[in-house]
N, C-alpha and C positions, 0 to 999 in steps of 0.2 A: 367502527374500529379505526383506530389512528393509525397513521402509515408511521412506520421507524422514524428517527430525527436521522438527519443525516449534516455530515459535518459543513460548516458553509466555504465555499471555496477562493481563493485571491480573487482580491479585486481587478485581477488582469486575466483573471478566465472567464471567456463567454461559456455560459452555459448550453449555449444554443451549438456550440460545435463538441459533440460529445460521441465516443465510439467505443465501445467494448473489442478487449482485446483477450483471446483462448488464455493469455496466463497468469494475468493483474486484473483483469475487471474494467472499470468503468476508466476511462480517460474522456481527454479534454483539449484540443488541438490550441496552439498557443503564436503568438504573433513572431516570427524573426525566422533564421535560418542558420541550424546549426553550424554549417560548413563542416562536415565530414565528408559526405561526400554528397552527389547528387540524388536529389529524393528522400532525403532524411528530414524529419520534420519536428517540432520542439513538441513538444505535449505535457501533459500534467497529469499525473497518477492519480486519481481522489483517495484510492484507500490507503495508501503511502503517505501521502500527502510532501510528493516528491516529482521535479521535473527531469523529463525524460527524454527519451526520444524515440521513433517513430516510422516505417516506414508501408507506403499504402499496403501491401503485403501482410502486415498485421494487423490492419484493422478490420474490425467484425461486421460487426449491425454497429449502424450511425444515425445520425442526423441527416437530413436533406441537404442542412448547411454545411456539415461535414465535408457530404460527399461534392459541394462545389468548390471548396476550402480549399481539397486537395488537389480537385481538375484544373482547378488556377496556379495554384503549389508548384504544381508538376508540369505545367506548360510555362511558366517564368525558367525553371529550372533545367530545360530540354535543353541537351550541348548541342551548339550550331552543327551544320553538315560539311561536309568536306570541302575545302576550299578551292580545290583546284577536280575537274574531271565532270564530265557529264552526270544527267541523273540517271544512267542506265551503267555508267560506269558502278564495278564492283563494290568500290568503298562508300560509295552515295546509295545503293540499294541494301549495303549491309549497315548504313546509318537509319535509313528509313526501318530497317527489320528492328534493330535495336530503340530507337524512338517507341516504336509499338509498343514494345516489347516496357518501355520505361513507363508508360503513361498507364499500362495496364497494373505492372506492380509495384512502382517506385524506384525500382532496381534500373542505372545502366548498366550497358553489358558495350565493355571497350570494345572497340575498333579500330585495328590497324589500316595502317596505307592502304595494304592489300585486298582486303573486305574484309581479313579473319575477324572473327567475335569471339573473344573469351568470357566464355559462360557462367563463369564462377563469380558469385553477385560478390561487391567491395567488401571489407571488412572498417567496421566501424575504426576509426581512432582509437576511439574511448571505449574499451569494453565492458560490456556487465551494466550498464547503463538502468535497464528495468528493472528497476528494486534491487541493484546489485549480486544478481544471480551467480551463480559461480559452477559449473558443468564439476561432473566427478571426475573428470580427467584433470583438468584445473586445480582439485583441491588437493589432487594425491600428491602433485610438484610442490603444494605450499607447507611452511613451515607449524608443527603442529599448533603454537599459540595463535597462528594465524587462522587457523581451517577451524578452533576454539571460536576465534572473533566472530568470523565469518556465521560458523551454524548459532551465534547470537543473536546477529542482528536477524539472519534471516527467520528467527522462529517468533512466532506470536507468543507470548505469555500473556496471563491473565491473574491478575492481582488485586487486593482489596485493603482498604485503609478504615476501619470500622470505629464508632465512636458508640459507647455507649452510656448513659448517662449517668448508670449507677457509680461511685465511686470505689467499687470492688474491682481490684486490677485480674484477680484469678476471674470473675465473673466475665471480664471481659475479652481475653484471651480464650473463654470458650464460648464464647458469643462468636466471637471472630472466627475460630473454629468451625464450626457449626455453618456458619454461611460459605466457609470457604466450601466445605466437604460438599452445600447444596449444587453450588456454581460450576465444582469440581463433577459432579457428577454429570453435568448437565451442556458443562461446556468445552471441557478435557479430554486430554487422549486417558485420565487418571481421575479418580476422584478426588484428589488431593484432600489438605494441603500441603503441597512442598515444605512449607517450613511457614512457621507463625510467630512473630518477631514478641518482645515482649513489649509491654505498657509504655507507651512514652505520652507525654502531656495529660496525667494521671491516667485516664482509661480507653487512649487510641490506639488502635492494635495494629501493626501492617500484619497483611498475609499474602506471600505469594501464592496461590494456588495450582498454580501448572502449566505447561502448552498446551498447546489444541493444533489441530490443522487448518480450522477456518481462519478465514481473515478479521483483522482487528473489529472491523464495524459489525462483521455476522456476530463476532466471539460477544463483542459487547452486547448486543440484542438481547443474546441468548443466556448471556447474565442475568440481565436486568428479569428478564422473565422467569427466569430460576429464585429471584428475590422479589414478585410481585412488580408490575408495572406500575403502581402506583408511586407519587410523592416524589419524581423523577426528575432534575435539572434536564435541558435538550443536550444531548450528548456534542461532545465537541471534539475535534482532532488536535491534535500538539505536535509540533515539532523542536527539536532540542536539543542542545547537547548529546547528538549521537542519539537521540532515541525519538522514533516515530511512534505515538499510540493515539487512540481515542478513549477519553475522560469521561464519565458520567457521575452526577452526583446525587443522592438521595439527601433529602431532610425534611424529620418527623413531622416538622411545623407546617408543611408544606400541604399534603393530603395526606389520608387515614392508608396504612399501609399495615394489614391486619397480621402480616405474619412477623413484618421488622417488628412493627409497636410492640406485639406479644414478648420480642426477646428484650425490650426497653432499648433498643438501639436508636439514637437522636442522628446517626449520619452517617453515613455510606459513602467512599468513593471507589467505583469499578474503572481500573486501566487494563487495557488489552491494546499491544501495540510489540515494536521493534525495539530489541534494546534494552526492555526492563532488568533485565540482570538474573542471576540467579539468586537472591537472597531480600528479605523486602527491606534490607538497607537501602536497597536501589528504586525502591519504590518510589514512582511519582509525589512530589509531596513529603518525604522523608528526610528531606535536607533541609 
């Protein structure tokens, strides 16, 4: 059994520093230093295919190189200790509490002359940083076309660009059909299709078929399987003008793909990503 393709990454990410994070999946620790603030670290999303950023606190299960990455990271980055007062004096023991305290989550935690610590980890700069997330409290203050933008880019869709070779245009809007409804079934929160654009370059059909809740590489898999694994390009990530997805392409010529051939379809292309729009105007490939 072959393992999934997966997208290939910048030539400026090591793969060897890689860490899974509770809310994006897979990251990739990256060379340089934000400056936001202390312990903030650059990283790279693979399923976004979007750089981010980072603090030891969120990261999961890692690499071994990972976890040195960071312990070097976060010891260049430790603020010096008080300049004036012994190391029994209050402000030098609540530097050392705080130090700890930084190396164990990324986080400092300020310290006044006096010893106080305020507890309350920094606030990033730049907010929304991780895939541009946006809290409900967030969108309720934003303006309705905006909280519109927002729930776009942040939703997967999953869409299809279908060729088939007969030169029947109704044939092939239900050819296109047909596989949306499969994909739909298999990879949506709907069985769709949302909408099936008509014939363009005599019998290419777009279809958007729907959102899903998975992420764009699981949604893609789970296409491709829904349309036979066979006769398959390696899927790839895109990034673009405003839209993040991963691309996969079918062609007949390629290998025997016994349930495409049956409908006479010569090419297949599945995007599932950020950004596709609502209508398969916006479809990858449609402009």
């Amino acid at each position: 059994m072959s393992l999934p393709a997966r997208p290939p990454l910048p030539p400026d990410v090591d793969p060897n520093l890689w860490f899974d994070t509770e809310r994006c999946g897979r990251h990739y620790l990256l060379d340089g230093n934000p400056h936001t603030f202390a312990g903030r670290m650059f990283a790279y999303c693979a399923e976004r295919g979007i750089r981010t950023r980072v603090s030891k606190g969120e990261i999961g299960d890692c690499s071994e190189q990972t976890r040195y990455f960071v312990r070097g990271f976060l010891s260049g980055n430790e603020l010096p200790p008080p300049v004036s007062g012994g190391a029994t004096e209050p402000a030098h023991l609540a530097w050392r509490e705080a130090a700890s305290h930084f190396r164990n989550t990324g986080y400092w935690l300020d310290v006044d002359a006096a010893g106080d610590i305020d507890t309350a980890p920094p606030e990033d700069t730049e907010a929304n940083t991780d895939g541009g997330v946006v809290t409900e409290a967030e969108a309720e203050e934003l303006p309705t076309e905006l909280q519109a933008l927002i729930r776009e880019q942040a939703t997967v869709r999953v869409a299809l660009v279908v060729d088939v070779s007969a030169s029947d245009a109704d044939r092939a809007v239900e050819v296109a059909t047909t596989l949306a409804q499969r994909v739909g079934r298999r990879t949506c929160d709907g069985p769709g299709p949302v909408e099936v654009g008509p014939p363009v370059s005599f019998t290419r059909v777009y279809a958007l078929v729907g959102v899903t809740g998975h992420r764009p590489w699981v949604a893609m898999q789970t296409a491709m399987t829904a349309l036979g694994r066979s006769g398959w390009a390696p899927s790839t990530a895109v990034e673009g003008e405003g839209e993040q997805y991963v691309t996969a392409e079918f062609r007949a010529y390629r290998e025997l793909n016994r349930g495409l051939d049956a409908l006479g379809v010569s090419a297949v292309e599945i995007n599932a990503g950020y950004g596709l729009g609502h209508d398969p105007s916006r479809t990858p490939g449609s402009r």
